[in-house]
C-alpha positions in Angstrom: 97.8 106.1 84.7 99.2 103.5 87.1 100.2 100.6 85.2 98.5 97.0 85.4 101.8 95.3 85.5 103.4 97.5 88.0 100.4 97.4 90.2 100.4 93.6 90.2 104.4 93.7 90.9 103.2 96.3 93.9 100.9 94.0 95.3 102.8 90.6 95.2 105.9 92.6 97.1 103.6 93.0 99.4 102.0 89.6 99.5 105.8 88.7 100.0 106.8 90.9 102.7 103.6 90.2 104.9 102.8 86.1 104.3 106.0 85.1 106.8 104.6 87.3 109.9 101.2 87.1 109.3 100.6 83.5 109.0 103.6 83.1 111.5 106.0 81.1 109.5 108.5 79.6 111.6 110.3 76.8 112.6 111.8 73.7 110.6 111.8 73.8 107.5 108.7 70.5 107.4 106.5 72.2 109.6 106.7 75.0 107.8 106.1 73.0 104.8 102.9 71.2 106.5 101.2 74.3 107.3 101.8 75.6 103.7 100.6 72.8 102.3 97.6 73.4 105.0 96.8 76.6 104.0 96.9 76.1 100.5 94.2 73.5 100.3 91.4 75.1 99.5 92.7 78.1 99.7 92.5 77.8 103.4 94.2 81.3 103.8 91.5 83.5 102.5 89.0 82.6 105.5 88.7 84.4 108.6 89.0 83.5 111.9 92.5 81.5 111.1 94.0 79.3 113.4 96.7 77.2 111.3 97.7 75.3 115.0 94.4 74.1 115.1 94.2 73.7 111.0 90.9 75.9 112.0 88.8 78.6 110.1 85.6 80.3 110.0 84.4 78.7 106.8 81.2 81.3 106.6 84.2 84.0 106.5 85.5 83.8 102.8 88.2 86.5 101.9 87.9 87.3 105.2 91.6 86.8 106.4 93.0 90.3 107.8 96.1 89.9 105.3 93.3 90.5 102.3 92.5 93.5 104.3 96.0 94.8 105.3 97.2 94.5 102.0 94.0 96.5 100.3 95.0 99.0 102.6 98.3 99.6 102.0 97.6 99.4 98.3 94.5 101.9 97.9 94.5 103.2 100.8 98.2 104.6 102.9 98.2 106.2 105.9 101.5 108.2 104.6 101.1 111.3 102.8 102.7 109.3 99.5 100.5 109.6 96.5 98.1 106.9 96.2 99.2 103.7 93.7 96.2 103.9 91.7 94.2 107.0 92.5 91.9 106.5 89.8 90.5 103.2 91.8 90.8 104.6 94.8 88.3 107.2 94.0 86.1 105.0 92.4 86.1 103.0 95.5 85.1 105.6 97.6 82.4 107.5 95.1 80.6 103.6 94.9 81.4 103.1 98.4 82.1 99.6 97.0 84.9 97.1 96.9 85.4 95.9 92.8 85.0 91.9 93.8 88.3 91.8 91.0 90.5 93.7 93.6 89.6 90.9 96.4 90.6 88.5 93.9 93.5 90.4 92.5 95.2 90.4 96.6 94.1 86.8 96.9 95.8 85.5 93.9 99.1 87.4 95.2 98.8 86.0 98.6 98.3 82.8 97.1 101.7 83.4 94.7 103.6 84.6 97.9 102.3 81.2 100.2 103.7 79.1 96.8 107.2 80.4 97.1 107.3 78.6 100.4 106.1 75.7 99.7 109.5 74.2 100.3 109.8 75.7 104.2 112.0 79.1 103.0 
């Protein structure tokens, strides 16, 4: 069985390696700052429809940002022929044909961790 804290670890990597290109972190260090500090009030990076020029979202979208996405498919479901993290879930997932609302939170929360470490503009 896959481990929680190793599939927690998994997941925040991930959270790591993604947050800088996907929310298109770049230039100095206080704008990135400003738009961290954006998209951390109220959780402003969960919602859809993202626009962190405009400080814009789709409020009706919650935990609709494509990272959540993205990262629930690399976790549960690769495209490689590596053996899935958590199998166990995975097929749960599919025979319910339902999303647990704990693993929306679960890639949240890690998205949210990863956003924190730049919270400083690196």
């Amino acid at each position: 069985m896959y481990g929680c804290a190793t599939l927690i670890s998994d997941i925040i990597t991930k959270a790591r390696e993604h947050v800088k290109a996907h929310y298109n972190l770049s230039g100095d260090l206080h704008t990135i700052s400003e738009d961290i500090k954006w998209l951390l009030e109220k959780a402003h990076f969960n919602y859809g429809d993202l626009n962190i020029k405009e400080q814009a979202f789709n409020e009706c979208k919650p935990f609709f940002n494509e990272l959540i996405v993205d990262l629930i498919e690399c976790q549960w479901f690769p495209s490689s022929s590596r053996v899935k993290s958590d199998g166990k879930t995975t097929a749960q997932i599919l025979k319910d044909n339902s999303l647990p609302t704990s693993i929306i939170f679960l890639v949240a929360t890690a998205i949210n961790h990863a956003l924190k470490e730049w919270t400083n503009g690196h």
